[in-house]
Biopython code that builds the backbone (N, CA, C, O; Angstrom):
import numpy as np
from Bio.PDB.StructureBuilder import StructureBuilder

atoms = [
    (1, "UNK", "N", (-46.679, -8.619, 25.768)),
    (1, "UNK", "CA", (-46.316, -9.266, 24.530)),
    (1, "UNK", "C", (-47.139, -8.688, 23.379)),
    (1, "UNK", "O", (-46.798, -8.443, 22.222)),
    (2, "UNK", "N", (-48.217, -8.548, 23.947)),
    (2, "UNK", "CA", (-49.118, -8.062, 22.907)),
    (2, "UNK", "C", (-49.036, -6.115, 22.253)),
    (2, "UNK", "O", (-49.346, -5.444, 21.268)),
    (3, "UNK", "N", (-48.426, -5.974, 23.559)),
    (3, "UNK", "CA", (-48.007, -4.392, 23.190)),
    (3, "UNK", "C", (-47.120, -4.127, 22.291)),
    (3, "UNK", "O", (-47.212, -3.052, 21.698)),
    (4, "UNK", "N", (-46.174, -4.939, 22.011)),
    (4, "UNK", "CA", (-44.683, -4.844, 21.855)),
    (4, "UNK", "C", (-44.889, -5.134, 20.368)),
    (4, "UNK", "O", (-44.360, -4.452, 19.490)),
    (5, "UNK", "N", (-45.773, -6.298, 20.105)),
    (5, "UNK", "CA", (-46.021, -6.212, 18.686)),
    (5, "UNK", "C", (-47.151, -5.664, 18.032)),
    (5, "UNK", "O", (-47.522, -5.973, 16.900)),
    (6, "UNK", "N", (-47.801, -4.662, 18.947)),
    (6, "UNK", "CA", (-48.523, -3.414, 17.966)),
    (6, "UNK", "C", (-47.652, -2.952, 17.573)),
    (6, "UNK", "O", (-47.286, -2.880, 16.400)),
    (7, "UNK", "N", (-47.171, -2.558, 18.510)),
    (7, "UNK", "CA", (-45.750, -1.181, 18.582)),
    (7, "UNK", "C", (-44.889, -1.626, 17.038)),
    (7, "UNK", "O", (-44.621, -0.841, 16.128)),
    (8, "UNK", "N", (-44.582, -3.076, 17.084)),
    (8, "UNK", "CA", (-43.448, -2.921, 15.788)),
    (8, "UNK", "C", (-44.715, -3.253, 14.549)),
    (8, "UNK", "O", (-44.225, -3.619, 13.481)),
    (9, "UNK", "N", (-45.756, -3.196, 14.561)),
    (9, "UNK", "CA", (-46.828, -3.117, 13.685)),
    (9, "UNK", "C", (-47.118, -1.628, 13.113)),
    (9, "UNK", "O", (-47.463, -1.270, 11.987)),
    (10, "UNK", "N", (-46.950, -1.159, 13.864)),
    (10, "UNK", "CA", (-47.241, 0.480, 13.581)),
    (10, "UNK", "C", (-46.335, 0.725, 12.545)),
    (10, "UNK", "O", (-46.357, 0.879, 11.324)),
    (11, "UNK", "N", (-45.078, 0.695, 13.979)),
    (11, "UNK", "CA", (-43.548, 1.094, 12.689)),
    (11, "UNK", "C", (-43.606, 0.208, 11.519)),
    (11, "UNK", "O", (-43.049, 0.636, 10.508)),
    (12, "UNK", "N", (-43.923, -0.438, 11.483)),
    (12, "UNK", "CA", (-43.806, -1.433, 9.552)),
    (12, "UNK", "C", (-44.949, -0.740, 8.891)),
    (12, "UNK", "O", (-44.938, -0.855, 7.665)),
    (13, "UNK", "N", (-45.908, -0.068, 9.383)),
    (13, "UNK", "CA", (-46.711, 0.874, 8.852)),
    (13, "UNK", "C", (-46.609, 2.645, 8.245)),
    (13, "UNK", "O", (-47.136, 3.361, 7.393)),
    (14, "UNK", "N", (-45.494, 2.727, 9.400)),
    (14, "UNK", "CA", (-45.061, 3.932, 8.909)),
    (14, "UNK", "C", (-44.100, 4.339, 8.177)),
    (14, "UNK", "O", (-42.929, 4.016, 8.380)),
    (15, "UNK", "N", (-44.543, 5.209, 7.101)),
    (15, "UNK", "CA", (-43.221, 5.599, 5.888)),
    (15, "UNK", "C", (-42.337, 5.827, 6.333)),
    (15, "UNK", "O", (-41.421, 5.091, 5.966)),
    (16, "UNK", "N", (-42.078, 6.566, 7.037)),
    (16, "UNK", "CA", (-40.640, 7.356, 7.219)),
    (16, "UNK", "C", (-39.746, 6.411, 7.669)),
    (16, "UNK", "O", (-38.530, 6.605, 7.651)),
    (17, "UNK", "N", (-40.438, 5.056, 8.208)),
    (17, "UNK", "CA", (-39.806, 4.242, 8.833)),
    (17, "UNK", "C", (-39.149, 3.347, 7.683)),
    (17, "UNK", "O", (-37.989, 3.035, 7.416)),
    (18, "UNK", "N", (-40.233, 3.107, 7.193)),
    (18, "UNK", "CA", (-40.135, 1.925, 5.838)),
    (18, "UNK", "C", (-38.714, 2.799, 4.913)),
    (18, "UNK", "O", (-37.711, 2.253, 4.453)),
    (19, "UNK", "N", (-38.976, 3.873, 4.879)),
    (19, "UNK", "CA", (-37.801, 4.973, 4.259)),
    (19, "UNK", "C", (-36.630, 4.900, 4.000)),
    (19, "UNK", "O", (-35.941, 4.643, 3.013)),
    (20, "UNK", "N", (-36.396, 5.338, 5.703)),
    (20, "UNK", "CA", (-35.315, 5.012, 6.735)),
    (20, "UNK", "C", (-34.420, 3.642, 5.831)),
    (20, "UNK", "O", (-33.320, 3.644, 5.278)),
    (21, "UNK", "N", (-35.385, 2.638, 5.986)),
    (21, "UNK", "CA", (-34.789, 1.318, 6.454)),
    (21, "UNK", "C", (-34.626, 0.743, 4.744)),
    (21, "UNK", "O", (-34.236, -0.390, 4.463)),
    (22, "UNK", "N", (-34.992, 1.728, 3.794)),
    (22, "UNK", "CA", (-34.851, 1.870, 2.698)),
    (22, "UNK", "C", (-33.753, 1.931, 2.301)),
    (22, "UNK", "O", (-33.137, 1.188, 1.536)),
    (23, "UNK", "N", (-33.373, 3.143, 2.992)),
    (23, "UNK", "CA", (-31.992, 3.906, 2.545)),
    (23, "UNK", "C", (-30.562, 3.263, 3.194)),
    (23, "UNK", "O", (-29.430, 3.245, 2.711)),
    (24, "UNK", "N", (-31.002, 2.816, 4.304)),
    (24, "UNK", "CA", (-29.967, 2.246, 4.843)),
    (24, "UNK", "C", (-29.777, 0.780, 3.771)),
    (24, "UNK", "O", (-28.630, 0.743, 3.328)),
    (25, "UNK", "N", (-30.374, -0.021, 3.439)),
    (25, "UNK", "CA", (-30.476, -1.019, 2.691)),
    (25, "UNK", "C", (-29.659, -0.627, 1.487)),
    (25, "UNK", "O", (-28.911, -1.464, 0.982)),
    (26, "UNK", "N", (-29.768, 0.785, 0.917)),
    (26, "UNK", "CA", (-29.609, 0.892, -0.252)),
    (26, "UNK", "C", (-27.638, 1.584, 0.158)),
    (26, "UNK", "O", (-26.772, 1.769, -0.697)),
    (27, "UNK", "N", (-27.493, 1.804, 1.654)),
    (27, "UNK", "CA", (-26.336, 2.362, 1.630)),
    (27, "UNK", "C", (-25.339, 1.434, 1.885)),
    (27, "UNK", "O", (-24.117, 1.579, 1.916)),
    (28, "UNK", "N", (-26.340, 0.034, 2.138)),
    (28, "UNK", "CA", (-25.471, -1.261, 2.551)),
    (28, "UNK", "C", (-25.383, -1.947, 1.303)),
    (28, "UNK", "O", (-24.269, -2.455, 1.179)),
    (29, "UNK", "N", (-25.940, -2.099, 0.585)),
    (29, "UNK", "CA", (-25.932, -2.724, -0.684)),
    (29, "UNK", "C", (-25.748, -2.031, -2.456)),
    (29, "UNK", "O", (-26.053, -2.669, -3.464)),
    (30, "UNK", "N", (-25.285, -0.866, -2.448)),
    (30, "UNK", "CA", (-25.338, -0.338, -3.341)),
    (30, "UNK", "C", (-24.081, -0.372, -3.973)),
    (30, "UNK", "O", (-23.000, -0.357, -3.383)),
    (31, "UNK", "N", (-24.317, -0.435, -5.641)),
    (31, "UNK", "CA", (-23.334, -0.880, -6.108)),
    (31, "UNK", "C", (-21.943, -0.195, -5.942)),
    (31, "UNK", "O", (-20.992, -0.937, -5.699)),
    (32, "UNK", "N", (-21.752, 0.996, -6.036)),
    (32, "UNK", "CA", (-20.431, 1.570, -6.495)),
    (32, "UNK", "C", (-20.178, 1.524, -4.955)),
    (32, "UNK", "O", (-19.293, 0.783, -4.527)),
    (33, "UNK", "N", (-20.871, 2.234, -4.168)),
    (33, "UNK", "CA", (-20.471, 2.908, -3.065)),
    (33, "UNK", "C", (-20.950, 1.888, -1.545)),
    (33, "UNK", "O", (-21.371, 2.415, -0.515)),
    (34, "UNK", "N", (-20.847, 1.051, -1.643)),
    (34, "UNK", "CA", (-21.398, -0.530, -0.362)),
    (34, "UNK", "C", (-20.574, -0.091, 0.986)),
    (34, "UNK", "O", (-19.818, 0.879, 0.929)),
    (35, "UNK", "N", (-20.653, -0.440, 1.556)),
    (35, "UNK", "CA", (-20.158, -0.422, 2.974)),
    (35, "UNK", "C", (-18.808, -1.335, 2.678)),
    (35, "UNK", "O", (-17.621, -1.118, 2.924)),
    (36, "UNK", "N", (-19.457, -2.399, 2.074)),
    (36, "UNK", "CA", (-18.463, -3.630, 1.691)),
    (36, "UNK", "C", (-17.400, -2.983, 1.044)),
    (36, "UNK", "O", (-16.350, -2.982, 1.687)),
    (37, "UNK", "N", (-17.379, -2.312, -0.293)),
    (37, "UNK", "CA", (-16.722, -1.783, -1.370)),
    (37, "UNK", "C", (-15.445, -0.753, -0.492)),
    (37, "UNK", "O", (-14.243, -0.548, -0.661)),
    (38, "UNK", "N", (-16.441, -0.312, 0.441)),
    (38, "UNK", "CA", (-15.591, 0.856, 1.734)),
    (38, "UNK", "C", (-15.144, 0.377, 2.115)),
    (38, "UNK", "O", (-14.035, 0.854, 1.875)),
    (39, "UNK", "N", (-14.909, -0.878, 3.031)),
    (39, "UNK", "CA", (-14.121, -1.595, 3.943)),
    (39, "UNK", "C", (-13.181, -2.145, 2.961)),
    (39, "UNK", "O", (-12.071, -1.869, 3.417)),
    (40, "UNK", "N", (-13.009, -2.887, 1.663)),
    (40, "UNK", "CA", (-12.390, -2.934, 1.006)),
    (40, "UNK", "C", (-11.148, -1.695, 0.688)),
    (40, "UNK", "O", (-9.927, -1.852, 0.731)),
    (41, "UNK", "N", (-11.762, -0.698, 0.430)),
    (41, "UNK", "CA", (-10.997, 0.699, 0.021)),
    (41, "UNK", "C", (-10.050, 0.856, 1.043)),
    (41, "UNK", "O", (-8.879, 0.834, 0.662)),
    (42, "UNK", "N", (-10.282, 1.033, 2.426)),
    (42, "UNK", "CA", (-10.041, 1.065, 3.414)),
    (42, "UNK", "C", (-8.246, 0.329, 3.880)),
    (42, "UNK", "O", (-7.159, 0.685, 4.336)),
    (43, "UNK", "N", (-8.974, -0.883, 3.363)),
    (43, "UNK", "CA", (-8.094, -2.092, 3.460)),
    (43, "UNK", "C", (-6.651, -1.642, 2.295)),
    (43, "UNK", "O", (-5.440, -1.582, 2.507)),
    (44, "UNK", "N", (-7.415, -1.412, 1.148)),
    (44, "UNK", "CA", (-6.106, -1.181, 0.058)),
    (44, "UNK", "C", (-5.459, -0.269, 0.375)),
    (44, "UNK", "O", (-4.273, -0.473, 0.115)),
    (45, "UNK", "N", (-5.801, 1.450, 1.197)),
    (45, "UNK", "CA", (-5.443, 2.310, 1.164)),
    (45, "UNK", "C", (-4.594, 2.542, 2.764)),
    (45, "UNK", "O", (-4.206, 3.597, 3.267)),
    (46, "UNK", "N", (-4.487, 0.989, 3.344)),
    (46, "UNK", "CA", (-3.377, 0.936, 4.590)),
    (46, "UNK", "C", (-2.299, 0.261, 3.730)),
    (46, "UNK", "O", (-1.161, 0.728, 3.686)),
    (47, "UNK", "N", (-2.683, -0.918, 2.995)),
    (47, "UNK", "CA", (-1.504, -1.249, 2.206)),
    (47, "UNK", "C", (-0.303, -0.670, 1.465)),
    (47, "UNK", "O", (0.912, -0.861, 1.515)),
    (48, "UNK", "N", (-1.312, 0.299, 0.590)),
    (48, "UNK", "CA", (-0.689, 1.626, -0.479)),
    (48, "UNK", "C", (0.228, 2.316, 0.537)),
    (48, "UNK", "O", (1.309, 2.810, 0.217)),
    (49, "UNK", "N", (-0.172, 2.318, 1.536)),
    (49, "UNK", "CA", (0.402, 3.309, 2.624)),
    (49, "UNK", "C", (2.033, 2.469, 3.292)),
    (49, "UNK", "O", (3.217, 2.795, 3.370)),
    (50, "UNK", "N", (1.345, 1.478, 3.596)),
    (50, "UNK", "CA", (2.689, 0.537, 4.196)),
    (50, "UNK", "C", (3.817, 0.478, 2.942)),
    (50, "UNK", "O", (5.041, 0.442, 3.065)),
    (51, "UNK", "N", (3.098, 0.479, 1.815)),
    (51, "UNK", "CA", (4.463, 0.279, 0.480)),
    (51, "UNK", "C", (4.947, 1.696, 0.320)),
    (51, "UNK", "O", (5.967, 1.787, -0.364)),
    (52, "UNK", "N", (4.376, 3.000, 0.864)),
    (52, "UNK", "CA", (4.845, 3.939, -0.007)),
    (52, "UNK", "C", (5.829, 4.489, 1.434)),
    (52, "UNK", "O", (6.665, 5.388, 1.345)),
    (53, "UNK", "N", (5.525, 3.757, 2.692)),
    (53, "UNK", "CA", (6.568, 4.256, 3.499)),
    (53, "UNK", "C", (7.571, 3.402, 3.085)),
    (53, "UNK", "O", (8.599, 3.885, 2.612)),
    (54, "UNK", "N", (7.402, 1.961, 3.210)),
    (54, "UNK", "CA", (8.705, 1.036, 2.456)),
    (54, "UNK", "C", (9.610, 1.838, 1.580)),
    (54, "UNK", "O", (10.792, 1.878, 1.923)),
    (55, "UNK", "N", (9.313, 2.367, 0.697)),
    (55, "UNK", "CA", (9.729, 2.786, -0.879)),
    (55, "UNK", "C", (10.474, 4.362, -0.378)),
    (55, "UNK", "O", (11.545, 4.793, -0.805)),
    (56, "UNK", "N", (9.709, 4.930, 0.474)),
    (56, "UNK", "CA", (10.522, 6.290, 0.820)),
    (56, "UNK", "C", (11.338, 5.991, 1.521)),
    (56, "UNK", "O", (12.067, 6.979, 1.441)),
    (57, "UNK", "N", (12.044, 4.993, 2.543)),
    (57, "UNK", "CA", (12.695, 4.364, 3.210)),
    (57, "UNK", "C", (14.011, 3.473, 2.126)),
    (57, "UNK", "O", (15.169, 3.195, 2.436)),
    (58, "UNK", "N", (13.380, 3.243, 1.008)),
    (58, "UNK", "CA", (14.672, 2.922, 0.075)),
    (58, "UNK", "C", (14.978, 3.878, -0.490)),
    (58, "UNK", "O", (16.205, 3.942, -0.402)),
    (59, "UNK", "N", (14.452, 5.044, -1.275)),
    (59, "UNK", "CA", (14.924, 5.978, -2.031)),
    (59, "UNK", "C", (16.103, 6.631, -1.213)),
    (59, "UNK", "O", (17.065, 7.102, -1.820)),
    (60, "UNK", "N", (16.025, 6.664, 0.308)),
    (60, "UNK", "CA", (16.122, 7.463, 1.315)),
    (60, "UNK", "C", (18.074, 6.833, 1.286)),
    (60, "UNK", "O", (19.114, 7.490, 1.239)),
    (61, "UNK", "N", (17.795, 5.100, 1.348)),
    (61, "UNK", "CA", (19.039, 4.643, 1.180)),
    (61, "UNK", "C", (19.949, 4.544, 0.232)),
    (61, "UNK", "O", (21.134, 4.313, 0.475)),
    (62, "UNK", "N", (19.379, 4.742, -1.155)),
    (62, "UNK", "CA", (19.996, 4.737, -2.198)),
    (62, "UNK", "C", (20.626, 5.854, -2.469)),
    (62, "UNK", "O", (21.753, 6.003, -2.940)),
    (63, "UNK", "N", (19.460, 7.023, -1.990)),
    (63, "UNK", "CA", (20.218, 8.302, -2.038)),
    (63, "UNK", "C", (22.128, 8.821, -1.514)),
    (63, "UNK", "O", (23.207, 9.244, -1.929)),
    (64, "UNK", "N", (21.115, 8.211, 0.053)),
    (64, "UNK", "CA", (22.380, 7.880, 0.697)),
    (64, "UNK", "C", (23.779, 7.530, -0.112)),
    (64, "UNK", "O", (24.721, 8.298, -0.308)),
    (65, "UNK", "N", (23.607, 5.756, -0.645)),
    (65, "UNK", "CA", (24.360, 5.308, -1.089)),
    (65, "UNK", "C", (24.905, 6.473, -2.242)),
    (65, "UNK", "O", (26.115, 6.676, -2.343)),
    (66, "UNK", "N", (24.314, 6.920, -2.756)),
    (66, "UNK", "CA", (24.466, 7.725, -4.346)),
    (66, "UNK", "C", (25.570, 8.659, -3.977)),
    (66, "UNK", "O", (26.569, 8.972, -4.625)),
    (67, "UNK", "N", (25.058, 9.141, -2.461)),
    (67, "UNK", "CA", (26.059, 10.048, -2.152)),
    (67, "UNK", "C", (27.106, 9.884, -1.722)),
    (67, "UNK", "O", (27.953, 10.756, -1.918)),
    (68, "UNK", "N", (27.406, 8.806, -1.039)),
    (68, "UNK", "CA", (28.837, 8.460, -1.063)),
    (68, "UNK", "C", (29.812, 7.753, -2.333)),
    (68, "UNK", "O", (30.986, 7.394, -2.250)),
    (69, "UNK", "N", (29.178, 7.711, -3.152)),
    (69, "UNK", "CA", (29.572, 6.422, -4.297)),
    (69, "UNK", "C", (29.931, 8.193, -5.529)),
    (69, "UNK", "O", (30.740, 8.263, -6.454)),
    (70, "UNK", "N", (29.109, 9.171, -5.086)),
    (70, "UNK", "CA", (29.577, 10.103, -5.940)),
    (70, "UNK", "C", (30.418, 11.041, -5.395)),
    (70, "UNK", "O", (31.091, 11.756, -6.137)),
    (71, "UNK", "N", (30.478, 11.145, -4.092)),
    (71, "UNK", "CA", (31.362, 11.794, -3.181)),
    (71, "UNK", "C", (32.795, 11.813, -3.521)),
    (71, "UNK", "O", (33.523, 12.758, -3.827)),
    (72, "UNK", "N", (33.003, 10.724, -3.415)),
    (72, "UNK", "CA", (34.889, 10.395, -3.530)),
    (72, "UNK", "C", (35.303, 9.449, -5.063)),
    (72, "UNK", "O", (34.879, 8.311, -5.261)),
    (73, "UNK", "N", (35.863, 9.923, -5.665)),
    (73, "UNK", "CA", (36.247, 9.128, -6.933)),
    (73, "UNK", "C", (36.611, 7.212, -6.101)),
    (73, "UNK", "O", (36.049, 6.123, -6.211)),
    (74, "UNK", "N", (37.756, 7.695, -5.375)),
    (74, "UNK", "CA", (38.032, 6.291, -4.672)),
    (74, "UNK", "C", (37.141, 5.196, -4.903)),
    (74, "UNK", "O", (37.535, 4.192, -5.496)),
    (75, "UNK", "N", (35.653, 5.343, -4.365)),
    (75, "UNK", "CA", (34.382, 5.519, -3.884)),
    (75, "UNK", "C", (33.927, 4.358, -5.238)),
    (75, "UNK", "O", (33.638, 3.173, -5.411)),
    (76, "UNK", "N", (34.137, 5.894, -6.138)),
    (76, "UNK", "CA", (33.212, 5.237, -7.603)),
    (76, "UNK", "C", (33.838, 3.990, -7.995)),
    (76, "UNK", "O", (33.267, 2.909, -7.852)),
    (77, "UNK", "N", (35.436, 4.163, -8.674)),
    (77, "UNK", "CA", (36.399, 3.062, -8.820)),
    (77, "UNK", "C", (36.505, 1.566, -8.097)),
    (77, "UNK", "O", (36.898, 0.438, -8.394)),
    (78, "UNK", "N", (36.084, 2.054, -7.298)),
    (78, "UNK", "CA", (35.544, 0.788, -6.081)),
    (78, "UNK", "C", (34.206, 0.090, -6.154)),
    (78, "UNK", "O", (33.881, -1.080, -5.955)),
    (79, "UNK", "N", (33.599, 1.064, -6.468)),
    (79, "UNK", "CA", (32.384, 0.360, -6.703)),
    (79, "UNK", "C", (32.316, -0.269, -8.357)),
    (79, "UNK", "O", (31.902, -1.426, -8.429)),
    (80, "UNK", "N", (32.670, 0.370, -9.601)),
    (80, "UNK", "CA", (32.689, -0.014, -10.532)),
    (80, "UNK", "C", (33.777, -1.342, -10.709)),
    (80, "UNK", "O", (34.034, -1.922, -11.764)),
    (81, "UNK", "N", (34.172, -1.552, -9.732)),
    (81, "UNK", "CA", (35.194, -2.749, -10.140)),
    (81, "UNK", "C", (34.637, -4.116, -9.413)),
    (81, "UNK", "O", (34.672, -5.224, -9.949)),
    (82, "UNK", "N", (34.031, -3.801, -7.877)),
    (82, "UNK", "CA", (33.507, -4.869, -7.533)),
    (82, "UNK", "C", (31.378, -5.028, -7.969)),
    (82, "UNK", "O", (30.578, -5.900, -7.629)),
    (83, "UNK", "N", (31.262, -4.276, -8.463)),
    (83, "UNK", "CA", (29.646, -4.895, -8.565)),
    (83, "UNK", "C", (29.936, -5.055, -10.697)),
    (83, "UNK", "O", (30.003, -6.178, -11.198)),
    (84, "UNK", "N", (30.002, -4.371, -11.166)),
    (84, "UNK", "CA", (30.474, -4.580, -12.794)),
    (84, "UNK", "C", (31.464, -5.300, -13.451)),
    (84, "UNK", "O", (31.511, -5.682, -14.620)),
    (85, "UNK", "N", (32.372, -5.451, -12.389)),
    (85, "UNK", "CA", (33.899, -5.887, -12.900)),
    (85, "UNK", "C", (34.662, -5.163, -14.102)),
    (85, "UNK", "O", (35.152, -5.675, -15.108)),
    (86, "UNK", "N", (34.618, -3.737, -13.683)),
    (86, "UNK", "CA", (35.338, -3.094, -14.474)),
    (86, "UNK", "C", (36.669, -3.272, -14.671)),
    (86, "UNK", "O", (37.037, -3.799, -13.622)),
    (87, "UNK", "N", (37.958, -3.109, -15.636)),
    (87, "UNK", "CA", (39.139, -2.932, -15.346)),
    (87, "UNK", "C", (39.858, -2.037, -15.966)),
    (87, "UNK", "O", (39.448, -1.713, -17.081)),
    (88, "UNK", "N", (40.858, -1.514, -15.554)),
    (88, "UNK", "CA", (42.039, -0.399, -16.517)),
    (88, "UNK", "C", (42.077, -1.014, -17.324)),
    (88, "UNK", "O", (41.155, -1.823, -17.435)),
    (89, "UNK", "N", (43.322, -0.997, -18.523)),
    (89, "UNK", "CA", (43.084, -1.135, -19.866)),
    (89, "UNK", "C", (44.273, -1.817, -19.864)),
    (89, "UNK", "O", (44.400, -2.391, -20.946)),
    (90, "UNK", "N", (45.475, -2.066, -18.914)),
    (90, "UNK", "CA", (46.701, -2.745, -18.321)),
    (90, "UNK", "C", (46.744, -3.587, -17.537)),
    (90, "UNK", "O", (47.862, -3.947, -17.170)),
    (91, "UNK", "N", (45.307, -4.368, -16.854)),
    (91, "UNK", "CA", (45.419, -5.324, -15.762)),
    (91, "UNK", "C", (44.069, -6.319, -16.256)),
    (91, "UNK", "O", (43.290, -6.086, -17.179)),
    (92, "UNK", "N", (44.075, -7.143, -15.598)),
    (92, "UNK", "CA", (43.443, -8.582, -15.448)),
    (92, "UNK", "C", (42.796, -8.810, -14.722)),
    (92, "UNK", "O", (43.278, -9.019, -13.608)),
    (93, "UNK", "N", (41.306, -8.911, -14.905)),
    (93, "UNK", "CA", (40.891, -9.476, -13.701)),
    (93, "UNK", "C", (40.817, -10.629, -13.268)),
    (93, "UNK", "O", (41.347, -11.325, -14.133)),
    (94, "UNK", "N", (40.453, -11.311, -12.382)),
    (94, "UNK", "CA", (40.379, -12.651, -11.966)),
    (94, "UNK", "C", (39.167, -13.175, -11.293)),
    (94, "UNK", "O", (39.121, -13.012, -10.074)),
    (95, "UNK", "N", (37.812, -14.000, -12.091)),
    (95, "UNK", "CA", (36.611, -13.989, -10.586)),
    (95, "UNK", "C", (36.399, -15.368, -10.462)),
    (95, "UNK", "O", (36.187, -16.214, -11.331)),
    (96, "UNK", "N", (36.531, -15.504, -8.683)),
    (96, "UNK", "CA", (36.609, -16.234, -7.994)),
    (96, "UNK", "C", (35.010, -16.529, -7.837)),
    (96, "UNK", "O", (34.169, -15.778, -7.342)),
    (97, "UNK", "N", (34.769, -18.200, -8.553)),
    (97, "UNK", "CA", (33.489, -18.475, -7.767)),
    (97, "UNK", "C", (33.296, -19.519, -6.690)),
    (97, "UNK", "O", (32.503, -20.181, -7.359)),
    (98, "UNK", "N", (33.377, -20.147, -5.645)),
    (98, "UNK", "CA", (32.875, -20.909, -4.520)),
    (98, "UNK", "C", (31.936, -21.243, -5.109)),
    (98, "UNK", "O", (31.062, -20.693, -5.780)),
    (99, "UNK", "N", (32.316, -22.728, -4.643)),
    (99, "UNK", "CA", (31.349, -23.992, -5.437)),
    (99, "UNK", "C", (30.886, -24.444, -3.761)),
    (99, "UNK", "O", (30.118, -25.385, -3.566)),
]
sb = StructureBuilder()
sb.init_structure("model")
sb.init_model(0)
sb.init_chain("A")
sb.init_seg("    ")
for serial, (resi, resn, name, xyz) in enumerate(atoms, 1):
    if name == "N":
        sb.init_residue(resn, " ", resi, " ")
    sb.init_atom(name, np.array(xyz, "f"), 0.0, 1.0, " ", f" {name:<3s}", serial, name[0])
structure = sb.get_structure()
């Protein structure tokens, strides 16, 4: 018992030790750059990641869509009549709402 706490008597005596345990202190607690601040970073930069596969995964569908909607006139006319309610310049439309 008595050995064990020379032994950690010494080391609290010695610089390099005191140093050491300096720097680590200062790499755990330092402002810009913390361990904390890292695990944080860490954290945002799986998120950023999960949204930017999301987002390439829609461009991916819209594209898609773009290309069939520009593909065939049919296509366009069809689409401009049911999402805008476009009409010729000779017909009527009619919109049905469900109550």
């Amino acid at each position: 018992m008595k050995r064990t706490k020379l032994i950690w008597l010494n080391r609290l005596k010695n610089k390099y030790f005191l140093t050491g345990i300096g720097f680590v202190l200062l790499l755990l607690f330092n402002e810009r750059n913390s361990v904390f601040d890292q695990l944080e970073y860490t954290k945002n930069l799986k998120d950023l990641k999960a949204k930017q596969a999301y987002y390439k995964t829609e461009i991916a569908k819209v594209k898609k869509e773009k290309e069939e909607l520009f593909g065939n006139p049919k296509n366009l006319e069809k689409f401009a009549r049911e999402k805008y309610l476009m009409k010729a310049d000779d017909e009527d439309v009619f919109v049905m709402i469900e109550e």
